[in-house]
N, C-alpha and C positions, 0 to 999 in steps of 0.2 A: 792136716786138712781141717778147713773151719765146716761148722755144723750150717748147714745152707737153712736150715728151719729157724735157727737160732739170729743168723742173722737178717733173714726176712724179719721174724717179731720184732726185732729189734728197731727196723727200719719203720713198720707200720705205726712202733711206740713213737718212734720221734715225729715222725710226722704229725701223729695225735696231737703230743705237745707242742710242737710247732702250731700249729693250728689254734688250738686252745691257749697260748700265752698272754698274758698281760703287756707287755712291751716288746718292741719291733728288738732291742738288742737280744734276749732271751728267746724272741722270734728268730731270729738269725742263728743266732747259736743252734738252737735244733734243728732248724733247717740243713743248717751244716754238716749235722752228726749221721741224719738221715742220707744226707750225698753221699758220705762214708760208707756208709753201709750197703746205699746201693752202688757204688765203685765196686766194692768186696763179692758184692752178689753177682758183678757182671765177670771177675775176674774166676769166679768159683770153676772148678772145671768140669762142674755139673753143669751148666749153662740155664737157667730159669727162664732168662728174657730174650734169648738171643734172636736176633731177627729175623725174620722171616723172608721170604723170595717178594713177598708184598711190603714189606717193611714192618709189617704187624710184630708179635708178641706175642707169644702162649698164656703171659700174664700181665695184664697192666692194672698198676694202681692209681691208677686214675681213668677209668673208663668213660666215665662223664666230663675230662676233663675240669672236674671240680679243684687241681690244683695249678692249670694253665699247664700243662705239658704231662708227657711220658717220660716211664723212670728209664 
């Protein structure tokens, strides 16, 4: 079983760099990485984000929608 903390940080990292990049190809790349990781966090059988009866989420990283969507 993968470390669900582990792969959270990891996902908040990319996103970091993603956000922070010099060019949209290197943009993309981490953006990428970050999908991956949140795939992994959804597939966890701890469940982090799972939906709610309202559609909500126990956690969202992006609560100000500062990145145009929910993970």
């Amino acid at each position: 079983m993968e470390d669900l903390n582990y792969l959270l940080k990891r996902e908040q990292e990319e996103l970091l760099r993603a956000r922070n990049a010099h060019n949209p190809a290197a943009r993309r790349a981490h953006q990428r990485l970050a999908q991956g990781y949140a795939a992994r966090i959804r597939r966890h059988p701890h469940p982090y984000r799972s939906r709610r009866a309202d559609g909500s989420t126990p956690f969202n990283p992006f609560p100000f929608n500062v990145e145009g969507g929910a993970a």
